[in-house]
LORO-743359 format. One record per atom (N, C-alpha, C, O): x, y negated, z negated; residue in one letter. Coordinates in pm, whole numbers, padded with zeros to 5 digits, always signed. Layout:
XYZa ...
END
This chain:
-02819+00093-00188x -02703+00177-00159x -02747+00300-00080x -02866+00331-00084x -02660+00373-00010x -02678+00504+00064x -02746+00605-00032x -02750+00583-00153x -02793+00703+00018x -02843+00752-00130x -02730+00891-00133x -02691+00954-00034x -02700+00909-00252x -02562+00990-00295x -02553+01121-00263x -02594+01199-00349x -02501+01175-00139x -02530+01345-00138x -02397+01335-00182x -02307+01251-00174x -02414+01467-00241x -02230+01514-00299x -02168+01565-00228x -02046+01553-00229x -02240+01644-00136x -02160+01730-00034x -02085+01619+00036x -01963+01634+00040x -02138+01508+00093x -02121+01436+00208x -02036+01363+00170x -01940+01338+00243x -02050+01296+00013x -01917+01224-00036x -01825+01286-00066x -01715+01234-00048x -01833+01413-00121x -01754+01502-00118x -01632+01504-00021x -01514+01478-00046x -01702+01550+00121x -01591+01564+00200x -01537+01457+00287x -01472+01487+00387x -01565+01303+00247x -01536+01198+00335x -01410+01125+00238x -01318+01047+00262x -01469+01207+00098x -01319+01142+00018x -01198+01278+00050x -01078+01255+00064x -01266+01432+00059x -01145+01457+00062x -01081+01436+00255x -00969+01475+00288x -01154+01387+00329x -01097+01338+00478x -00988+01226+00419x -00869+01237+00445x -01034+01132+00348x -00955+01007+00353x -00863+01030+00262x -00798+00925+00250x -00816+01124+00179x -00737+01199+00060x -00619+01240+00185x -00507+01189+00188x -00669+01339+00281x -00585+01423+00359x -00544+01308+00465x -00461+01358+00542x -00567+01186+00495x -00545+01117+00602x -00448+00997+00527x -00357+00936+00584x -00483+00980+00406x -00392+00879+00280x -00241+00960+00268x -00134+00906+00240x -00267+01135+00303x -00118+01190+00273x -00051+01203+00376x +00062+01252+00370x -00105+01161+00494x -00023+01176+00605x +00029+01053+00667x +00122+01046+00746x -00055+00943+00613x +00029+00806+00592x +00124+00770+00483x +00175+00658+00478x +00155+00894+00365x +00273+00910+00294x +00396+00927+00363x +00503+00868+00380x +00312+01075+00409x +00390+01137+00466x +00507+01041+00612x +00626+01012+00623x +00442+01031+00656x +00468+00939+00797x +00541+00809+00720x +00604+00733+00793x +00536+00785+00600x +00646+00663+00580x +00762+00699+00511x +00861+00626+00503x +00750+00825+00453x +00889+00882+00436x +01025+00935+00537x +01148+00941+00526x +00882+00979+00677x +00993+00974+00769x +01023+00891+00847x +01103+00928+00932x +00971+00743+00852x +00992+00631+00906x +01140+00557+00777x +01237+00487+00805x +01103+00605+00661x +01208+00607+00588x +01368+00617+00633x +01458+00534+00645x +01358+00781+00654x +01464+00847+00687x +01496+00849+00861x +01590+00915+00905x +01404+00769+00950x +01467+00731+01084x +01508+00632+01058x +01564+00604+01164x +01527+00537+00982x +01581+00425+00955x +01729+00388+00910x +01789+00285+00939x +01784+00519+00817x +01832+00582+00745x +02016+00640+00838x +02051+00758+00830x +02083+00561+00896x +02162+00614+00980x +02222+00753+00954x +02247+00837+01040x +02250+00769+00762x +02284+00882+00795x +02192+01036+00775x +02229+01142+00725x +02067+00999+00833x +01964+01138+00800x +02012+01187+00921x +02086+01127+00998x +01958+01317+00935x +02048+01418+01064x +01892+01447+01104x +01796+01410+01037x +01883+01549+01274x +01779+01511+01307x +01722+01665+01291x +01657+01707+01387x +01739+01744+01190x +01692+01863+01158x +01612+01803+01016x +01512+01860+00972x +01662+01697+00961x +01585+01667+00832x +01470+01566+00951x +01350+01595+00958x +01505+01501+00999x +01358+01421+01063x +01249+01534+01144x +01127+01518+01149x +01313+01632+01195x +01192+01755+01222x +01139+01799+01103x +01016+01795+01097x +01193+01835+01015x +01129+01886+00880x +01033+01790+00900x +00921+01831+00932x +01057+01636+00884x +00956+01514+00807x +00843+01520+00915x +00721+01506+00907x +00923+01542+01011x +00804+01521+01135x +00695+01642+01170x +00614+01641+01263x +00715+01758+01061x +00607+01867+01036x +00561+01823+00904x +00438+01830+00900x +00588+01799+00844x +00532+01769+00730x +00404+01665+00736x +00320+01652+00647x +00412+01562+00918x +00330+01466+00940x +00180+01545+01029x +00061+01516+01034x +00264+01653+01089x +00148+01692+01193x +00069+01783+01090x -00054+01792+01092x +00179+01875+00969x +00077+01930+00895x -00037+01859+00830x -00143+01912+00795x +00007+01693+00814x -00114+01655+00708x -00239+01598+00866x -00362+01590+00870x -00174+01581+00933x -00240+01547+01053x -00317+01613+01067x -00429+01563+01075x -00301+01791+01080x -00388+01918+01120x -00534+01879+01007x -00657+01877+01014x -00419+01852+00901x -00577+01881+00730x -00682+01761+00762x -00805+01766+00767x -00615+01679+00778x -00725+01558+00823x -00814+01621+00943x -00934+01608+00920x -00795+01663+01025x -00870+01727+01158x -00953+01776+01055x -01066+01740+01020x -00908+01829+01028x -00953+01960+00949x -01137+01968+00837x -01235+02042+00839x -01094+01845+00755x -01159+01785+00669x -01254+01702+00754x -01372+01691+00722x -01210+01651+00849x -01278+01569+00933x -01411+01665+00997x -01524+01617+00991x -01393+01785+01051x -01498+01865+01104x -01560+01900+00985x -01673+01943+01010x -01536+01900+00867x -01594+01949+00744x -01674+01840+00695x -01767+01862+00617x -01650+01743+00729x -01721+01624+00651x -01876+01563+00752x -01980+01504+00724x -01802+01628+00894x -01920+01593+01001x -02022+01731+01000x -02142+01705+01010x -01993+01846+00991x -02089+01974+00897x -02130+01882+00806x -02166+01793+00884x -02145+01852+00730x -02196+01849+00591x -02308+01749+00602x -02417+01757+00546x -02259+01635+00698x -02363+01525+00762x -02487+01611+00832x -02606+01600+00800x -02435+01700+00934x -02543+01759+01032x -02667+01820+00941x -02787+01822+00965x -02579+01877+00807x -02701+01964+00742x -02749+01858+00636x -02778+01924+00537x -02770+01737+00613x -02786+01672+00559x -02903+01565+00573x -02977+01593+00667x -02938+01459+00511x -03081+01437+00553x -03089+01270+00556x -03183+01194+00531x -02957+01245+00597x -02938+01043+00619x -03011+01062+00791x -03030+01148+00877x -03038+00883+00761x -03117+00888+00941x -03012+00916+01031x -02900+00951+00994x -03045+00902+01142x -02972+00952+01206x -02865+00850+01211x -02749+00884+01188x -02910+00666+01254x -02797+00581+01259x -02658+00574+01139x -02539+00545+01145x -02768+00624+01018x -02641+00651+00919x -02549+00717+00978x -02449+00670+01031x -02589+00857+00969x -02491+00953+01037x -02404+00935+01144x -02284+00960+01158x -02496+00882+01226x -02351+00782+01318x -02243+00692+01308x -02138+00689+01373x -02303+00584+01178x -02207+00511+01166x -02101+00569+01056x -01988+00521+01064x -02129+00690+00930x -02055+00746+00873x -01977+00819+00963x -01859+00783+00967x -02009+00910+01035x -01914+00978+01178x -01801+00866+01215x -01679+00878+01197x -01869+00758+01269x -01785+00697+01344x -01653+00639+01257x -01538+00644+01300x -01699+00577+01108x -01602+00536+01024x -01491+00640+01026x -01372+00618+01046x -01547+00758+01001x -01432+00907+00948x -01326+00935+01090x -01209+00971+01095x -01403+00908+01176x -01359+00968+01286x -01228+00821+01287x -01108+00837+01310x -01287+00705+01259x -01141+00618+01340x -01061+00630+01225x -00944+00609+01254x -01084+00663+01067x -00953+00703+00974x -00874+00795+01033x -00753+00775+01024x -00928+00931+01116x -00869+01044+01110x -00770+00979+01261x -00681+01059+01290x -00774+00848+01358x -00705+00799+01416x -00562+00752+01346x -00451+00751+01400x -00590+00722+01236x -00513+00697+01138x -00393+00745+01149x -00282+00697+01171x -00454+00895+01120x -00339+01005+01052x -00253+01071+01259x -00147+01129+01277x -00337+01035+01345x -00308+01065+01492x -00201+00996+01485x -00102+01067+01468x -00181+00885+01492x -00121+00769+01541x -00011+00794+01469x +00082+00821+01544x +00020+00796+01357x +00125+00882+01247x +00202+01032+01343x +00314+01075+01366x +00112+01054+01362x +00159+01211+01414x +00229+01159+01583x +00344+01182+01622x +00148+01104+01639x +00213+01036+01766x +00362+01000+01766x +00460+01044+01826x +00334+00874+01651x +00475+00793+01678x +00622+00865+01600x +00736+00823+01618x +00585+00981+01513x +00686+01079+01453x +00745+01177+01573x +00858+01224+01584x +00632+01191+01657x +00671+01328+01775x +00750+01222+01862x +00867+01249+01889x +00720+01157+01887x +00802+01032+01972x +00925+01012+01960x +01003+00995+02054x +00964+01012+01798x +01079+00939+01785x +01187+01081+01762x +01310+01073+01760x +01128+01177+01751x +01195+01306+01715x +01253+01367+01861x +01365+01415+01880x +01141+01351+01962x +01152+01422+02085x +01215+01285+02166x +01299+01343+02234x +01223+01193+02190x +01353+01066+02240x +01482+01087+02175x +01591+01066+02229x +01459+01136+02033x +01606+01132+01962x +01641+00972+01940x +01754+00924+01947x +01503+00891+01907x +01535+00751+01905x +01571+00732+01794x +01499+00768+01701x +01702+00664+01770x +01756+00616+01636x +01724+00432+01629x +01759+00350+01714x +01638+00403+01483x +01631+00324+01466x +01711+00219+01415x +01746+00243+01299x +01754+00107+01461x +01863+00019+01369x +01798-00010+01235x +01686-00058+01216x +01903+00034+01128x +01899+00026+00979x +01857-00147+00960x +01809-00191+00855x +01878-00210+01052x +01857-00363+01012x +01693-00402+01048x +01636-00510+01033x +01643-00276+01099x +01514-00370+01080x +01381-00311+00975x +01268-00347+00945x +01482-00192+00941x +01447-00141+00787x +01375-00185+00694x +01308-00106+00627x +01376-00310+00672x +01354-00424+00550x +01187-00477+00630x +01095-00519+00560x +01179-00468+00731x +01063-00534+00815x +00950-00445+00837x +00833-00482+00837x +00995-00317+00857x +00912-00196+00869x +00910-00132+00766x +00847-00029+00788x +00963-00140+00607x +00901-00136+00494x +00752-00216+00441x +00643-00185+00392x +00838-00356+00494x +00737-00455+00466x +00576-00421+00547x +00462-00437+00503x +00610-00385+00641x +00457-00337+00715x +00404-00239+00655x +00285-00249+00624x +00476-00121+00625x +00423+00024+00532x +00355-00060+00441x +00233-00047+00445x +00405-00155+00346x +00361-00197+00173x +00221-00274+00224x +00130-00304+00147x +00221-00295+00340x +00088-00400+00337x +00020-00341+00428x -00078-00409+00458x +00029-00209+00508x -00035-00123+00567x -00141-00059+00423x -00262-00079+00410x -00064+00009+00342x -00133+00072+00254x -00220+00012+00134x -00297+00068+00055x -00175-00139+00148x -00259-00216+00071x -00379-00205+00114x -00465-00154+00042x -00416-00262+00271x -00529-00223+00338x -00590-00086+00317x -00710-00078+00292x -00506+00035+00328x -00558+00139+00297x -00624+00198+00160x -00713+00279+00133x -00542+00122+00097x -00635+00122-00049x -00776+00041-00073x -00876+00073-00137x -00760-00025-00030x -00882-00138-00003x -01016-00081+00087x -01135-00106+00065x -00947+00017+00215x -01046+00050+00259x -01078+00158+00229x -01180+00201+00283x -01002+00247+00127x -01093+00377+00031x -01144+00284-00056x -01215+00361-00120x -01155+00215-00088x -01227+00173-00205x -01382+00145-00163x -01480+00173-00232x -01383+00087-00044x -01505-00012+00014x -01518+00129+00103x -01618+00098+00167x -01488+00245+00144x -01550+00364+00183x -01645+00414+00039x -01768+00420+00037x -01574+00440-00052x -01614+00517-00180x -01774+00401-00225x -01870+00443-00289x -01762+00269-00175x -01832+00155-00223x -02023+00213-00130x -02131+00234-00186x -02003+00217-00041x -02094+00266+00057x -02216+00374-00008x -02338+00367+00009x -02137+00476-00087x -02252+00556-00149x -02302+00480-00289x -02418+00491-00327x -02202+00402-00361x -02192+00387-00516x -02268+00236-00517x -02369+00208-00583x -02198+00153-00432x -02191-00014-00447x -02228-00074-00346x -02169-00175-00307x -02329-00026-00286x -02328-00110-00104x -02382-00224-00147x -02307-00310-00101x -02482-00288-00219x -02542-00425-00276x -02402-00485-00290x -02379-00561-00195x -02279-00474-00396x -02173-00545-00433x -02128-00609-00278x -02114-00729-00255x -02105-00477-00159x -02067-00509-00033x -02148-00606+00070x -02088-00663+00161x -02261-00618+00055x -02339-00654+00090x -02382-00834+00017x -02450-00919+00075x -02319-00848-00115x -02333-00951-00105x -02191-01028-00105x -02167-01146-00080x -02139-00963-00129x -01952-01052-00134x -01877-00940-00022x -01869-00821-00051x -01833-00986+00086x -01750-00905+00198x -01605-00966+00182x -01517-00967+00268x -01597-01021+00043x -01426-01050+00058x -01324-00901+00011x -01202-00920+00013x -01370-00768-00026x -01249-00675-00017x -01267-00688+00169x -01203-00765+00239x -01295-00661+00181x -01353-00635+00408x -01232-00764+00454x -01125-00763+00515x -01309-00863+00390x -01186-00994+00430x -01068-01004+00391x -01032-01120+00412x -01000-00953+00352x -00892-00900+00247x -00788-00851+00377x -00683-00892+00427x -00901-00716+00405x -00784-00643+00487x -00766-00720+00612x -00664-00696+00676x -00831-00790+00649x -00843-00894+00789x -00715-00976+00732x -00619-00974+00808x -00695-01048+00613x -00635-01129+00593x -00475-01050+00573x -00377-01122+00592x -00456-00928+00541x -00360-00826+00538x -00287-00822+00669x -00168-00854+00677x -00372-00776+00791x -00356-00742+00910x -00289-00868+00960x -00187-00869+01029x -00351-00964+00924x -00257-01104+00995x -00120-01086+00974x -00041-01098+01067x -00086-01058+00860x +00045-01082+00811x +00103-00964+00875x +00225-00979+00882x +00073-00876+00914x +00128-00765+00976x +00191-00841+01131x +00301-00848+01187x +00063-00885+01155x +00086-00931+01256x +00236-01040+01298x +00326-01025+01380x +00214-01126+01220x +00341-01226+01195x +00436-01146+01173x +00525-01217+01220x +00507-01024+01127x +00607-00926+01095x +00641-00905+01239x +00749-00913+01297x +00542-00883+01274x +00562-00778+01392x +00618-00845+01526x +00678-00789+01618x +00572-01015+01510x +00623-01113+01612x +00751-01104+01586x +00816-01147+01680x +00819-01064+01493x +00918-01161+01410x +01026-01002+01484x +01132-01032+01540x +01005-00920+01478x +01053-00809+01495x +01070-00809+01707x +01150-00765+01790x +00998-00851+01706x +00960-00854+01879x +01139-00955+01912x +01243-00925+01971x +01088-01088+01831x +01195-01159+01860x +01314-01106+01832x +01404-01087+01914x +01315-01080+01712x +01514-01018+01684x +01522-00897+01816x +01576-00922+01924x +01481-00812+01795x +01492-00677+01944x +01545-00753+02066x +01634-00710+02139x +01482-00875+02083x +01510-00898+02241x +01597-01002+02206x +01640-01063+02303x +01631-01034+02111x +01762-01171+02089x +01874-01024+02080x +01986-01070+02060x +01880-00888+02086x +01961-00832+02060x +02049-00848+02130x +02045-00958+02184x +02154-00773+02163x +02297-00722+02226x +02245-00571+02304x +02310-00515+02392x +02119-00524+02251x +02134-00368+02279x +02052-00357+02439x +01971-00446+02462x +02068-00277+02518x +02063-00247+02662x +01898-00244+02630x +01846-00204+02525x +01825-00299+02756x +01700-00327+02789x +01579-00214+02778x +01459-00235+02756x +01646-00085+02799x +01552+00045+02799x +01508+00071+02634x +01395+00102+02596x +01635+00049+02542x +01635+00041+02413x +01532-00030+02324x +01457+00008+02235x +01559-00155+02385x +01472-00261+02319x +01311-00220+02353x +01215-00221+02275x +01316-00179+02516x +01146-00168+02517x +01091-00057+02443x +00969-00045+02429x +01207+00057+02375x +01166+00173+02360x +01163+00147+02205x +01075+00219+02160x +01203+00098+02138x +01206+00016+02012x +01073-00080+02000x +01014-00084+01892x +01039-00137+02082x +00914-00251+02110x +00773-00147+02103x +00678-00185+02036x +00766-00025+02170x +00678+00025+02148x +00685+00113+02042x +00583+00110+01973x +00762+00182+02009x +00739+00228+01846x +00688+00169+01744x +00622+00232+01661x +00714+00025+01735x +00712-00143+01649x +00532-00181+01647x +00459-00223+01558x +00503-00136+01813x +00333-00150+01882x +00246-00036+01779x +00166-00057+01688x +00297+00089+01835x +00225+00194+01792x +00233+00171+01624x +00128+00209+01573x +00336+00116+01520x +00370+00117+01390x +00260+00024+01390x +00159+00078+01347x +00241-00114+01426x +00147-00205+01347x +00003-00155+01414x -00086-00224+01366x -00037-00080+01487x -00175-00039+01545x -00212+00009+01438x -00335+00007+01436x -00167+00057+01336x -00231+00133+01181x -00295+00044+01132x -00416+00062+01140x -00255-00072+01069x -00346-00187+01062x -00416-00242+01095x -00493-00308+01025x -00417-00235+01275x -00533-00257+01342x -00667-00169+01313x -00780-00215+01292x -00626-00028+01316x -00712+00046+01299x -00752+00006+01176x -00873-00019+01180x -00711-00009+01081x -00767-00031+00963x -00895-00157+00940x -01001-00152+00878x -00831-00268+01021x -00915-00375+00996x -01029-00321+01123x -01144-00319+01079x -01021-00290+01228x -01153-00222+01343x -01221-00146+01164x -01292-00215+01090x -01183-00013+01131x -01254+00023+01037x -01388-00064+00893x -01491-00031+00834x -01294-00181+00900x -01353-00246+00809x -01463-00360+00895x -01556-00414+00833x -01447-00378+00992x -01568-00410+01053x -01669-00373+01107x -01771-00439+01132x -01635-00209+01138x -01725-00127+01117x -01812-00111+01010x -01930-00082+01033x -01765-00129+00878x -01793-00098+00737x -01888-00208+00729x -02001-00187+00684x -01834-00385+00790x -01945-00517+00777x -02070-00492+00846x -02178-00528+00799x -02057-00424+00968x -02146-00428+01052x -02273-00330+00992x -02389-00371+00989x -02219-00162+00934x -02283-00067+00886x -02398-00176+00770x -02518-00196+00791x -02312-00232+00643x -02355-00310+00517x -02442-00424+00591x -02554-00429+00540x -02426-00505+00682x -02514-00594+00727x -02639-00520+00833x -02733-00583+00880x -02620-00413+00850x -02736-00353+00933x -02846-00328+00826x -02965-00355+00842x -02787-00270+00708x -02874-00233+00578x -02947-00328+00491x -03028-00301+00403x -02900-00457+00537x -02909-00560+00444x -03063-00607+00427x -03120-00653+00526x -03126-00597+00311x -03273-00607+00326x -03334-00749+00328x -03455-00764+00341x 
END
């Protein structure tokens, strides 16, 4: 296993703490754009509430890469811990992106596809639980990771199903009735929404690659 600085785990759980609340955050107001009758002074509220957790993740993120610099892993560690933190804190971007987007278009989402873009949140954060776990695993459990990579395969197998949602969503939009600018502008919100999962599973192959570099 990595060998345990506290400082360093310290601040990579509280990065992924502050980047876990802004993917709360960001599905409450994917919630309430969904929501025909939220007004668009309550979706600015939601949509600060996303960049604030957005800022803390930055935030934590430069704190967690301090703590590496003064610290005494080789150097490739340090790179590949950097690099993991750095594509979570994409995470919490991409959240902050697609909230400023939909606030500053004034894009109202149809309530009917509500049920589909829940379904992506519930199995977005499954992955995300999975991949704090197998982050937290790295200092504590890297042997467990190292010999069984099925949590890693897990979220791969997660992301598929995202994927199939997301076809499924492509099709109803363009079987719509609604004018062509709509649909594409709907199509990429739908893009940027399932890229969270992407990022997630890129993360976790990062995580195979880190555990199989170590592997003695």
């Amino acid at each position: 296993m990595l060998r345990k600085h506290s400082d360093v785990h310290a601040t990579i759980v509280e990065q992924i703490k502050d980047v876990e609340k802004c993917l709360i955050n960001f599905e409450n107001f994917m919630r309430a754009a969904t929501t025909p009758e939220t007004v668009p002074e309550t979706l600015r509220a939601l949509c600060e509430g996303v960049m604030d957790a957005e800022n803390a993740a930055d935030v934590s993120l430069r704190a967690m890469i301090d703590s590496l610099s003064a610290g005494s892993y080789l150097p490739s560690t340090r790179e590949d811990l950097i690099s993991i933190a750095a594509s979570c804190d994409k995470i919490a971007n991409k959240c902050e992106t697609v909230a400023k987007i939909i606030v500053q278009q004034r894009l109202v989402c149809p309530a009917e596809y509500a049920e589909s873009l829940n379904e992506i949140f519930n199995i977005t954060k499954q992955q995300f639980e999975i991949l704090e776990e197998c982050i937290s695993m790295l200092f504590s459990k890297l042997n467990v990771l190292q010999q069984d990579p099925a949590k890693l395969d897990s979220i791969r197998a997660l992301e598929s199903q995202v994927d199939r949602i997301e076809d499924g969503l492509y099709e109803t939009i363009y079987a719509s009735n609604i004018e062509l600018a709509a649909k594409m502008q709907f199509s990429h919100v739908i893009e940027m929404l399932c890229d969270l999962s992407d990022i997630i599973e890129d993360i976790a192959d990062k995580i195979q690659i880190m555990v199989i570099a170590r592997k003695a």
